[in-house]
N, C-alpha and C positions, 0 to 999 in steps of 0.2 A: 930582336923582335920575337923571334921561338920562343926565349925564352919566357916572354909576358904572355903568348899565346898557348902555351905550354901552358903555365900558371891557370889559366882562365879557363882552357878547357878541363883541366883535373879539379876545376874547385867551382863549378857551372851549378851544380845539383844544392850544394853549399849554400853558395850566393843568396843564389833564388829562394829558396827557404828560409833565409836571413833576411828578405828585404821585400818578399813577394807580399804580403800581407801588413805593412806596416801603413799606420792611419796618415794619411798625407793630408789630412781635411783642411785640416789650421793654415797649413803650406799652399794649397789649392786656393783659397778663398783669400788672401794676399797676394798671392798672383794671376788670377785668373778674370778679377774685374781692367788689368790694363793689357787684357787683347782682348779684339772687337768679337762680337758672337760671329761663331766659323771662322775665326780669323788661324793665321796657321803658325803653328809653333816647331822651333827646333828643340827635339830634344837629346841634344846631343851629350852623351857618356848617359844612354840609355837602358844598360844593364840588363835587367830581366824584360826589359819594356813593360814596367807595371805600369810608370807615370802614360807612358805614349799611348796606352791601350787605354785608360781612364780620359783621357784628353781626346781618344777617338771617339769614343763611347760619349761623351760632353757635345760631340759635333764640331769639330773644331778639325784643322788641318794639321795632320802632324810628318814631320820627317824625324823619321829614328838612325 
């Protein structure tokens, strides 16, 4: 496990810059009519938490 945690923290700044800005609209609007308004979402292998913080920001329940 160090070794993947290892991995992730020397390639954090990377990541995020690779996946922080990327248009999810298309992705969003196919998933997002089957949960109920505020209803709450996992989002689990959450990464830079772009999706989690957009889904907060929507009103919706999230665990990252």
């Amino acid at each position: 496990m160090t070794a993947s945690v290892d991995y992730y923290n020397n390639h954090a700044e990377d990541f995020f810059a690779g996946t922080n800005e990327v248009d999810m609209t298309d992705v969003y609007q196919r998933f997002l009519p089957l949960i109920p308004t505020g209803g709450f979402i996992l989002d689990a292998g959450c990464g830079s938490g772009r999706d989690a913080k957009a889904f907060t920001d929507m009103g919706y329940r999230v665990d990252a």
